[in-house]
ROLO-656139 format. One record per residue (C-alpha): residue number from 0; residue in one letter; chain; y, x, z. Coordinates in steps of 0.1 Angstrom, whole numbers. Example, Ala and Ser with C-alpha at 12.3 -4.5 7.8 and 13.67 -1.06 7.14 Angstrom:
BEGIN
   seq   type   mol      c2      c1      c3
     0      a     A     -45     123      78
     1      s     A     -11     137      71
END
This chain:
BEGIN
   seq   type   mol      c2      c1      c3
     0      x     A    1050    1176     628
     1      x     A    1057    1166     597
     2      x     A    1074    1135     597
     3      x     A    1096    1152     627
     4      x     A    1108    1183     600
     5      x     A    1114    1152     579
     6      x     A    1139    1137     603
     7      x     A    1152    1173     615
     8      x     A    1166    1181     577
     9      x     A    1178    1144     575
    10      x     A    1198    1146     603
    11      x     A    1212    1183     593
    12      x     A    1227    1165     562
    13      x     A    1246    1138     579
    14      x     A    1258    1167     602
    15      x     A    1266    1183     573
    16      x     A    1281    1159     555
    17      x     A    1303    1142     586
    18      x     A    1314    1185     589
    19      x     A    1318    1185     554
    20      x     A    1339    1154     551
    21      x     A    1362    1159     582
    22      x     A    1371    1194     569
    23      x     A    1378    1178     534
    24      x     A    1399    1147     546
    25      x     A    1421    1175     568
    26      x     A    1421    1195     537
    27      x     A    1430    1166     516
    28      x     A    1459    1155     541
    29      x     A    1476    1189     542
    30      x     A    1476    1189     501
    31      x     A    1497    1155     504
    32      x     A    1517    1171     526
    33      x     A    1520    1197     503
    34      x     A    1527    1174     472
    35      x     A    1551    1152     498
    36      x     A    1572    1182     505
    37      x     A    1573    1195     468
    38      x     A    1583    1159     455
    39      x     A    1607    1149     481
    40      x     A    1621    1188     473
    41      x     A    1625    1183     439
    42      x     A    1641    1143     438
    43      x     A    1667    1158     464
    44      x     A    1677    1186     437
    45      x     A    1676    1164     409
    46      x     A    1697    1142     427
    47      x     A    1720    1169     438
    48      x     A    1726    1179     401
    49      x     A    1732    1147     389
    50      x     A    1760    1139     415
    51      x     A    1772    1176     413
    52      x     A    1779    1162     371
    53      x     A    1788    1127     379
    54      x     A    1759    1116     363
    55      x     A    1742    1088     388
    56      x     A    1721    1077     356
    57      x     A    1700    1110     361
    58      x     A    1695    1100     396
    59      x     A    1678    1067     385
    60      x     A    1660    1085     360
    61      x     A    1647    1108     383
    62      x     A    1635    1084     410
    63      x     A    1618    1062     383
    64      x     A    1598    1094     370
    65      x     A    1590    1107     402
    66      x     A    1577    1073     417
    67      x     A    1551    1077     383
    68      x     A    1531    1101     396
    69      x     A    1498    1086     406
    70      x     A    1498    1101     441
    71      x     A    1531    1087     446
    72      x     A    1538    1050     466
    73      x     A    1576    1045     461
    74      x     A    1609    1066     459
    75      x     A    1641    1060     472
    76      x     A    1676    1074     476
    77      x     A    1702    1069     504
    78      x     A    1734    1079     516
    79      x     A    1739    1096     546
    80      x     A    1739    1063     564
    81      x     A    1703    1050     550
    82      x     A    1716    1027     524
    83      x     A    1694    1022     497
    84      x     A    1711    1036     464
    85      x     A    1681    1037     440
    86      x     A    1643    1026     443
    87      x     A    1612    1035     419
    88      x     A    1603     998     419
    89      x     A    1623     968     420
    90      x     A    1662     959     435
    91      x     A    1671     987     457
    92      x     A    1687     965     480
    93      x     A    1654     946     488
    94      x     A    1638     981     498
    95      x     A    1656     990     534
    96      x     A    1645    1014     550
    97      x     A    1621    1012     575
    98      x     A    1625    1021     611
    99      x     A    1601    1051     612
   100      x     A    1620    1060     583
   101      x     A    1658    1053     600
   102      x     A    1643    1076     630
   103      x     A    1638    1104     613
   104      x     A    1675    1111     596
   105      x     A    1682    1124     628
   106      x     A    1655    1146     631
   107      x     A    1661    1157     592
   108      x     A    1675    1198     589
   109      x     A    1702    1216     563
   110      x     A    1677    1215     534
   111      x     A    1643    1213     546
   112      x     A    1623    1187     538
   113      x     A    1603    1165     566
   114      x     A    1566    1150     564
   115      x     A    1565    1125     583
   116      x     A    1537    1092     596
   117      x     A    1544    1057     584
   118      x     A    1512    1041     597
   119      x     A    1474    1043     598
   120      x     A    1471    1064     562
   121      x     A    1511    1063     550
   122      x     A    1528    1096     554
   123      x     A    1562    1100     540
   124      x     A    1585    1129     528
   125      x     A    1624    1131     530
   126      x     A    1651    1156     521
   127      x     A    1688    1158     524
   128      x     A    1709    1156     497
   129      x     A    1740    1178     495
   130      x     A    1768    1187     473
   131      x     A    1789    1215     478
   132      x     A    1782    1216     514
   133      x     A    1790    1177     518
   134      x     A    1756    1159     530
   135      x     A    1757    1129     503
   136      x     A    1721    1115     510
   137      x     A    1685    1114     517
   138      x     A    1662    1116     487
   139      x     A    1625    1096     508
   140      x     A    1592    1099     492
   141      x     A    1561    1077     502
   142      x     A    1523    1087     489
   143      x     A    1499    1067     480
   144      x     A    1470    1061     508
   145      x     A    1448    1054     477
   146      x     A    1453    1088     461
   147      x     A    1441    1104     491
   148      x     A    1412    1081     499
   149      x     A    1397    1082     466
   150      x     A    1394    1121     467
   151      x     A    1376    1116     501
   152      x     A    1354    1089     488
   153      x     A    1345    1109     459
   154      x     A    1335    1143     483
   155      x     A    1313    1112     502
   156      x     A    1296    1102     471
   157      x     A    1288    1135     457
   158      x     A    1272    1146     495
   159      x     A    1254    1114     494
   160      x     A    1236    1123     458
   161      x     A    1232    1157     470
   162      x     A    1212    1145     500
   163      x     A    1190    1124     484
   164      x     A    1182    1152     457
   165      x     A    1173    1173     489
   166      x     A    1156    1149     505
   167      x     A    1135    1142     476
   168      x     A    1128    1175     476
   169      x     A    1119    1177     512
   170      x     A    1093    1147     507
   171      x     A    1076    1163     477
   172      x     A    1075    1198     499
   173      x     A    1061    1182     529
   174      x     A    1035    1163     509
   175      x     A    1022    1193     495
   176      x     A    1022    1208     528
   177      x     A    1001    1178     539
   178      x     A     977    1186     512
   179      x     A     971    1223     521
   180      x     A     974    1220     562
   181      x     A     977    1183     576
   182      x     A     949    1168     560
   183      x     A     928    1199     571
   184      x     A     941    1199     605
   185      x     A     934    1163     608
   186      x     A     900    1169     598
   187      x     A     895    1197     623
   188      x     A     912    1173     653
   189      x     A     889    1142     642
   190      x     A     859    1171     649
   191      x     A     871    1182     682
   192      x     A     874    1148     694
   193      x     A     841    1139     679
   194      x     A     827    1168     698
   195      x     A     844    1162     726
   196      x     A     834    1123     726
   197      x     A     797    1133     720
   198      x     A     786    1166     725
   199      x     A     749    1165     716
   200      x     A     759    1140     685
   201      x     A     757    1155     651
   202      x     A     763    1129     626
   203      x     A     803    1136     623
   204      x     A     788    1177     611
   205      x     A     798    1194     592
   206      x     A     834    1185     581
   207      x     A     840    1185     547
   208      x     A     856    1216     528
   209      x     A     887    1198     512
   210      x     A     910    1231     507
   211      x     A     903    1265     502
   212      x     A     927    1289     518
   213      x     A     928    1301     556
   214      x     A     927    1263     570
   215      x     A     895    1262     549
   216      x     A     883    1290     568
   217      x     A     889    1278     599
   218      x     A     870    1246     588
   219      x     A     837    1267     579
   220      x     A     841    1287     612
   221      x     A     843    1258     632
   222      x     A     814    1241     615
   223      x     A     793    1278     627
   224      x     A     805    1270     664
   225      x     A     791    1239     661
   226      x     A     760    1248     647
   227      x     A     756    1272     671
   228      x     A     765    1254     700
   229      x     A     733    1232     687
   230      x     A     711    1256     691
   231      x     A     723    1269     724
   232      x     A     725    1231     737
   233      x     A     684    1227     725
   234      x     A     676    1259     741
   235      x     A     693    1250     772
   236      x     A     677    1213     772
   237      x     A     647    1231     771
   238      x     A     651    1253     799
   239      x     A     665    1224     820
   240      x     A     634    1202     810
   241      x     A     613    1228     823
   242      x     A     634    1232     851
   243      x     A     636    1196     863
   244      x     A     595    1192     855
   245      x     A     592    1221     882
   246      x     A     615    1201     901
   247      x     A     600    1166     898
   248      x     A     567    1179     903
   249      x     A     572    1204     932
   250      x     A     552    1197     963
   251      x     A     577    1210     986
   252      x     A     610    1195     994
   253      x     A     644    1217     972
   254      x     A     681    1213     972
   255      x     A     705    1234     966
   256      x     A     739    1233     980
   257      x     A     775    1252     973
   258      x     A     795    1269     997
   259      x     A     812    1235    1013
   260      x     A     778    1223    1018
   261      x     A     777    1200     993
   262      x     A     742    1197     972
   263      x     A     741    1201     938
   264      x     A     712    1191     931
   265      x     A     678    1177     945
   266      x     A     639    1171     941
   267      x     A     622    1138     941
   268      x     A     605    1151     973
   269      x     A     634    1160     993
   270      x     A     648    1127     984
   271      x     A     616    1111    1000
   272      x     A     623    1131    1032
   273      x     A     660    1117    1036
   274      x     A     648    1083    1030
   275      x     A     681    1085    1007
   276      x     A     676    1073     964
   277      x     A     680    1106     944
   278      x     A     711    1095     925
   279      x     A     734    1091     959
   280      x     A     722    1128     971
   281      x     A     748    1148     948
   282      x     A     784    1159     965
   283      x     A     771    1144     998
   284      x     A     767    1167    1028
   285      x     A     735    1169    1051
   286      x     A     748    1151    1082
   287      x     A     752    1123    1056
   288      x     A     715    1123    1051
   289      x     A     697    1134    1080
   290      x     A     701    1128    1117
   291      x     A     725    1152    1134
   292      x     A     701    1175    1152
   293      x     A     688    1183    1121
   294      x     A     717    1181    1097
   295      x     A     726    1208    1122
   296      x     A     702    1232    1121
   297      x     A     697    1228    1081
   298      x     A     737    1234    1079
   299      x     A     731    1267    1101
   300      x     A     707    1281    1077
   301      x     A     730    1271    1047
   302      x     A     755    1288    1060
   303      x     A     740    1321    1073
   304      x     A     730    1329    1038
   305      x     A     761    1323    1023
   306      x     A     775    1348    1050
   307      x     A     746    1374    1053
   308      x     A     736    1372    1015
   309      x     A     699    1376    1035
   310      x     A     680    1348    1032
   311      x     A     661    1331    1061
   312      x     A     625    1321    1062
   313      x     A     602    1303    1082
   314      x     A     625    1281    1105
   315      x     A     608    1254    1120
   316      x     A     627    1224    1127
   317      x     A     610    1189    1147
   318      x     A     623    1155    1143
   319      x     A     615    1118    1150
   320      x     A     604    1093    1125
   321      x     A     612    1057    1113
   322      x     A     580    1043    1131
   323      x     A     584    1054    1176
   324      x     A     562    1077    1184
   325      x     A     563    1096    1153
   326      x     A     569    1133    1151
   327      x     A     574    1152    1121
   328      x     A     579    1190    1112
   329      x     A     594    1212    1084
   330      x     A     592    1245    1076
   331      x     A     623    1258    1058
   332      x     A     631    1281    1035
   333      x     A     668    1291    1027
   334      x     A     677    1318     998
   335      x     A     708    1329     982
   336      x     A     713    1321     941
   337      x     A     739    1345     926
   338      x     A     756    1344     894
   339      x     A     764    1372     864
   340      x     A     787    1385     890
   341      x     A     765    1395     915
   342      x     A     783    1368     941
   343      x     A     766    1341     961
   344      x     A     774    1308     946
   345      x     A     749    1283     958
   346      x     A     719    1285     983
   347      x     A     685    1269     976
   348      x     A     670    1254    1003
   349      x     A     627    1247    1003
   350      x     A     611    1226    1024
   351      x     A     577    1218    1032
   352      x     A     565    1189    1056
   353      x     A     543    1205    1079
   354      x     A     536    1173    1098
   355      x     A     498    1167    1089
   356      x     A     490    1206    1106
   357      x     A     513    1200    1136
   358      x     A     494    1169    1138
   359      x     A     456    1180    1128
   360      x     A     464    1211    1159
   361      x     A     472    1183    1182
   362      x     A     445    1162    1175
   363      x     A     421    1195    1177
   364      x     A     437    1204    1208
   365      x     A     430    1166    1217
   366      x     A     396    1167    1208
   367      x     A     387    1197    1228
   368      x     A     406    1181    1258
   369      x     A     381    1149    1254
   370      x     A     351    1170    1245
   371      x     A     357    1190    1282
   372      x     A     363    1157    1297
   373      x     A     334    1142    1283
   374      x     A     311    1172    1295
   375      x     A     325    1169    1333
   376      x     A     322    1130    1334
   377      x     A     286    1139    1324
   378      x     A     283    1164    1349
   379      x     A     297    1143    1376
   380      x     A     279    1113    1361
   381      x     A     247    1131    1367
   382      x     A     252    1145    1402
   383      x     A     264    1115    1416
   384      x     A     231    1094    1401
   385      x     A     209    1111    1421
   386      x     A     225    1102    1458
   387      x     A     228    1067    1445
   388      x     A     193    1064    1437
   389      x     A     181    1076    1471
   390      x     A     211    1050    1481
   391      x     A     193    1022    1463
   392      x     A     156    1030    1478
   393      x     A     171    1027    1511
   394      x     A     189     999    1505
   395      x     A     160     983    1493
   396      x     A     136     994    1524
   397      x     A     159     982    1550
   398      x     A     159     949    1533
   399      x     A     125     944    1526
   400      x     A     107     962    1558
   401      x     A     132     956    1584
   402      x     A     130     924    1592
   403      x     A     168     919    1590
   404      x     A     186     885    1591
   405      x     A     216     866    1590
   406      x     A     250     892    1587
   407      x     A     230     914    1584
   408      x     A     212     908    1555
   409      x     A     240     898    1537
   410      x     A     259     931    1540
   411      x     A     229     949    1531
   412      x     A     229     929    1500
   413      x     A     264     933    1492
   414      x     A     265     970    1500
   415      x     A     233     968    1471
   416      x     A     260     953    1448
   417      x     A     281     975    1457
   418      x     A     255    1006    1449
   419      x     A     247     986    1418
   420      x     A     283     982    1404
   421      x     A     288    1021    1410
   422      x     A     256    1027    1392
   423      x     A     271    1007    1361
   424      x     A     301    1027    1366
   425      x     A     283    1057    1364
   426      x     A     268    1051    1336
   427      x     A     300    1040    1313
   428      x     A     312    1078    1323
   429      x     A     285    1089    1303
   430      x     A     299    1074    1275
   431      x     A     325    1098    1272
   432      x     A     297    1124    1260
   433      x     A     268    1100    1247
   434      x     A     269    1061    1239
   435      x     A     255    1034    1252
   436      x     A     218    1018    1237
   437      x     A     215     981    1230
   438      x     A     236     949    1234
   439      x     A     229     918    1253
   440      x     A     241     885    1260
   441      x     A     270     883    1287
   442      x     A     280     851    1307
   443      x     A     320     857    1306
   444      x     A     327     839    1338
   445      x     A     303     865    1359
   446      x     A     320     893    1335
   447      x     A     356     886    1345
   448      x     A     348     873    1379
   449      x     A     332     905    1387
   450      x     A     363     922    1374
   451      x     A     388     907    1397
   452      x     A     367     908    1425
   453      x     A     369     947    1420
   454      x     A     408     943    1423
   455      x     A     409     918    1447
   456      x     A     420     939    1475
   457      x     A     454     948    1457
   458      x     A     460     914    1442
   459      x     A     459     902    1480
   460      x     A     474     935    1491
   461      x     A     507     926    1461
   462      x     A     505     890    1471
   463      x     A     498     884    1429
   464      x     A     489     848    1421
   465      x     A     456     850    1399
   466      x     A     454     820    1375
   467      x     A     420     821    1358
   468      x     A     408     793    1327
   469      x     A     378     800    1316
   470      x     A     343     785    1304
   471      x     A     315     792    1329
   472      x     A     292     784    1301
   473      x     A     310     805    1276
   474      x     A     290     836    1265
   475      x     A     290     867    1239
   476      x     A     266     891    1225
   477      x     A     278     925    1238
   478      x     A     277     957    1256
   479      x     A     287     941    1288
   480      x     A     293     963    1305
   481      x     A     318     984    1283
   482      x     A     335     946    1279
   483      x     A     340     949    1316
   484      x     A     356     983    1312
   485      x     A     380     972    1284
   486      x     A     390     940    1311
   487      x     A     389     962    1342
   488      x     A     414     987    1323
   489      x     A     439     958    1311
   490      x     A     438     936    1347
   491      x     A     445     974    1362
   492      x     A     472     984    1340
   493      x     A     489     944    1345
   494      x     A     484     950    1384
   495      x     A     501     985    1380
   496      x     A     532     967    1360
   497      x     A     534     937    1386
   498      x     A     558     936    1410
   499      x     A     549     917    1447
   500      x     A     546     879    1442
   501      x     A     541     878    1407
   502      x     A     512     863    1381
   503      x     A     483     875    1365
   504      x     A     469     856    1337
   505      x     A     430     860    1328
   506      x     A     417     835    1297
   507      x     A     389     836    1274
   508      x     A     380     809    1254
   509      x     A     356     802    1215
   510      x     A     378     811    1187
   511      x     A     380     826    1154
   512      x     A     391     859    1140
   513      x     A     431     858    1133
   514      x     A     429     878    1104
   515      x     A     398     861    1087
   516      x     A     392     826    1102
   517      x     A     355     824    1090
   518      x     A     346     844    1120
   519      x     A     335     836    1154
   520      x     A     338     851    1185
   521      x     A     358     849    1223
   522      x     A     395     857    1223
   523      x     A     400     869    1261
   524      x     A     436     869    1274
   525      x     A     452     894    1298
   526      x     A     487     884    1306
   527      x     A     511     901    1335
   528      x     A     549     890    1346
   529      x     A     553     926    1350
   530      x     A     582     953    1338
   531      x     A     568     953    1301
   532      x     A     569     980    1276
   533      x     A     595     994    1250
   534      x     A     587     994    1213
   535      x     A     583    1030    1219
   536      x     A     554    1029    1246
   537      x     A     535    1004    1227
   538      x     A     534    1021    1198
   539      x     A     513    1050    1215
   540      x     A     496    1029    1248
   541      x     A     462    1033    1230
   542      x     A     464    1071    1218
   543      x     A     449    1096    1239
   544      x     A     460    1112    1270
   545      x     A     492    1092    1270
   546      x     A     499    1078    1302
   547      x     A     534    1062    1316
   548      x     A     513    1065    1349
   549      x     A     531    1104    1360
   550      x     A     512    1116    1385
   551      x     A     480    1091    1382
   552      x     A     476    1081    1352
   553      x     A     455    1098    1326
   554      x     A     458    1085    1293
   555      x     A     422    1078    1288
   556      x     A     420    1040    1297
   557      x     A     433    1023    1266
   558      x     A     424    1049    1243
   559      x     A     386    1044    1260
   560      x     A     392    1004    1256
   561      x     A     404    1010    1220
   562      x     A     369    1031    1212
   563      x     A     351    1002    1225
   564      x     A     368     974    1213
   565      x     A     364     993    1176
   566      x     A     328     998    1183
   567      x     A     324     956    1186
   568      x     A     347     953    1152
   569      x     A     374     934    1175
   570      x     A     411     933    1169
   571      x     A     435     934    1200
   572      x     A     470     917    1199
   573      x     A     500     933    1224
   574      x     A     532     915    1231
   575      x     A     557     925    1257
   576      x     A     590     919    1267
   577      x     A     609     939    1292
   578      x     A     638     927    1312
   579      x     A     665     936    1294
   580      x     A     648     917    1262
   581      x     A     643     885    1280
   582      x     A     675     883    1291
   583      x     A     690     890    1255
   584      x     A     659     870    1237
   585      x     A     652     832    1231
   586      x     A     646     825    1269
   587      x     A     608     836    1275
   588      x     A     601     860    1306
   589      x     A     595     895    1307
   590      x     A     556     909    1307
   591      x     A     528     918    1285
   592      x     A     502     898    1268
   593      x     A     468     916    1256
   594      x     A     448     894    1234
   595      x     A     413     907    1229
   596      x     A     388     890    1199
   597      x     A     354     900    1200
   598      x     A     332     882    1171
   599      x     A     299     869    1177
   600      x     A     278     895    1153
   601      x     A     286     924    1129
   602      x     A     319     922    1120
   603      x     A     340     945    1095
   604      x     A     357     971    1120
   605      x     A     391     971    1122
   606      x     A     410    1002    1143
   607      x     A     423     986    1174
   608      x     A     449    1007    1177
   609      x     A     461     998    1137
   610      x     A     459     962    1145
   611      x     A     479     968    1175
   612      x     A     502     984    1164
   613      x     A     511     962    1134
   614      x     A     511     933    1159
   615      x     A     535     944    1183
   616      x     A     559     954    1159
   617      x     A     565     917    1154
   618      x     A     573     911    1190
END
């Protein structure tokens, strides 16, 4: 500001002095004219005398003087035809006249003297001469152009020290007005920027006192603000600090959001529940985070307190997890946060994950479902042992006492496996509401053979090629007959995904535990061309009462073959492909493969269902 009143007054003086020196040079010019008219005036007069006495000596004397004078040039006298009669210097025939001069004796009046140009700074004067009414002659005058300029140059020079006296003055005013209001202003911008730069920084505070008038008042007062923006600034870091502990170490899920649905700000816990890093929730909307359904329904709430004031409570909203099969539900809070004003500005939204009930209900639910079921497979279990047992005794009789032979022995043998086999399955029923006693040692040939005979009418019915490698000699230490279940449930469920004309797989074979080689055991294999499964279904095949089977299936087979195969500590692989995977995969065909292990003696348990589940996810 300073430097800029600097150049301001140094431009008004060389306004001032150009204004000033154009009105003296015109001033100056009409003064020669003045003196040019007075002098040619008087040489015509004198010359007039002189002629009027017949004394042309005067007339010479009185050029000569006249072209003296220091603003004079040169001085001549002519006749009335421009003829040179006397010059103020030298012959006055080698001073013609010149043409601007010759022009103007006809523009020259009765007496009256003419100013009149030469050239660029030569002005001229001339008078006629007459004598008793007779025009004799023309008395010319010429200034001199250094006369005139030296009074202009010498108005220049005298501006010129007067503006450097004033300017000097002007530098020794504005530094003492740098003393008593730049330097302090500077000060108090270098603190504002400071501040500005680093709010919560205080090594810049205070600023020094350097003056003491009103600027050095504004310094102290500004040196209070900051010291009491301090202490605002630490009593506001502590309520945030509490705030955000709340926040970080809230159990339920909180954002808050303004009224374009933006959030403000977020919890550690709702960021977990996006599946979204903390630092990329803020400005972002919810169907930027969440899937649509629910980005919907959370957007609903948002908005119906920002346009009932009312908040709303309670809202249930379900969703699907990362992992198929999962379900998941919140309960959701939404309430309005005002400002000073009294007006709605954000909304707080707070979430709990109420999955583990939903899911602890279902299980209940579950649980009473297979407690019922467990009580009427006992029931029926029970009732339908008695008939078999008179069965069995008259089985028995008519093959002992009644003297039968040939066919007809046979088929009362068979129908005694039969009886037997129904017996057995009698007995696994009870399982579902008390467990069986004491392993034994199974032959695994009989156990699967006796499985596939059971479904040998539909694999013949189907037309299914049965390809069966195993060891007749190979044998386990088992409940066999809940090993027979688990195989009967997997060779049904292939035989229910098999189309006519396809092939059903049945293996078992010595091996060792996948996960931990230094056990032993049989690995049976159940493998189908059938339809196969989606990532979906075989996530769930072994969880309770779910069943792909509408109208006859019940959900209980696998889940039944999982409590078994858990009981033995054996794992169970799953791999399955459907049709549209094997046509977009690396060639294989579509199906399902069901790999049992079943270690020799106590094993650490693993859940069947776990280890299934982990298995397939890599098919």
């Amino acid at each position: 500001m300073l430097a800029g009143l600097m150049l301001l007054e140094a431009l008004s003086l060389v306004l001032f002095t150009a204004l000033l020196m154009r009105q003296e040079a015109h001033e100056v010019r009409l003064h020669a004219e003045r003196e040019l008219t007075y002098q040619a005036a008087s040489v015509a007069l004198q010359a007039q005398d002189a002629m009027r006495r017949h004394q042309p000596g005067w007339v010479a004397l009185s050029v000569k003087v006249t072209g003296e004078a220091p603003n004079v040039d040169f001085v001549k006298v002519t006749d009335p035809a421009g003829n040179v009669l006397y010059a103020s210097q030298g012959d006055p025939q080698q001073k013609p006249l010149e043409p601007a001069e010759r022009a103007q004796i006809a523009r020259v009046r009765h007496e009256e003297p003419r100013v009149f140009a030469l050239g660029k700074d030569r002005r001229g004067g001339v008078r006629a001469i007459y004598v008793g009414g007779v025009l004799r002659g023309y008395a010319w005058v010429e200034t001199d152009r250094n006369w005139d300029k030296g009074r202009v140059d010498a108005i220049l020079r005298g501006s010129i020290f007067f503006g450097i006296i004033w300017l000097g003055a002007s530098v020794l005013m504005v530094w003492l007005m740098a003393r008593s209001i730049s330097r302090p202003l500077a000060i108090l911008l270098r603190g504002t920027r400071a501040l500005m730069r680093s709010p919560e920084g205080s090594g810049s505070f205070p600023l020094p006192m350097v003056v003491h008038n009103e600027m050095g008042d504004l310094i102290e007062a500004f040196n209070r603000m900051v010291a009491s923006l301090a202490e605002q600034r630490a009593g506001l870091n502590d309520t945030l600090s509490l705030l955000d502990s709340m926040l970080a170490n809230s159990l339920v899920g909180l954002a808050f959001f303004d009224r374009h649905g933006r959030i403000v700000r977020v919890n550690q816990v709702f960021s977990g529940m996006t599946g979204v890093p903390l630092s990329r929730h803020l400005g972002r909307t919810l169907p930027e985070l969440l899937p649509p359904s629910v980005a919907h329904e959370l957007e609903k709430a948002v908005q119906s307190v920002f346009a009932g004031e009312d908040p709303v409570r309670n809202l249930e909203i379900n969703g699907q997890g990362d992992t198929p099969g999962q379900q998941w539900t919140w309960l959701v809070n939404a309430y309005p946060v005002r400002t000073a004003s009294y007006r709605v500005r954000w909304v707080g939204v707070l979430i709990l994950d109420d999955s583990d009930r939903k899911r602890n209900e279902e299980a209940l639910r579950k649980s009473e479902k297979l407690a019922a079921t467990g009580r009427l497979a006992a029931s029926i279990a029970h009732e339908i042992n008695n008939p078999l047992e008179a069965v069995t005794n008259l089985l028995y009789l008519l093959r002992n006492f009644c003297h039968l032979e040939g066919t007809a022995l046979q088929y009362a043998e068979m129908a005694d496996h039969e009886v037997q086999r129904i017996t057995e399955i009698t007995q696994q029923t009870l399982r579902f509401y008390r467990q069986s006693t004491l392993p034994t040692g199974a032959t695994m040939a009989e156990l699967l053979d006796t499985v596939l005979s059971l479904h040998q009418g539909r694999l013949n019915t189907l037309n299914i090629r049965v390809e069966r490698d195993y060891d007749p000699k190979t044998d386990l230490f088992c409940f066999a007959g809940e090993i027979r279940q688990v195989i009967a449930n997997l060779v049904g469920n292939a035989i229910d995904a098999t189309g006519a004309g396809g092939r059903l797989v049945v293996r078992a074979r010595r091996s060792r535990n996948w996960t931990d080689p230094a056990h032993t055991g049989v690995r049976f294999v159940v493998a189908d061309t059938g339809t196969g499964m989606e990532p979906e279904v075989r996530a769930r095949v072994f969880e309770a009462f779910f069943t792909t089977k509408e109208r006859t299936g019940t959900g209980l087979g696998l889940w039944v073959s999982q409590g078994i195969i858990d009981k033995h500590h054996g794992l169970v692989h799953l791999r399955s492909r459907t049709a549209a995977q094997a046509e977009s995969g690396t060639g294989r065909g579509q199906g399902t493969v069901f790999q049992l292990f079943i270690p020799d003696g106590p094993q650490p348990a693993v859940h069947a269902g776990q280890a299934a589940g982990n298995e397939s996810e890599a098919v």
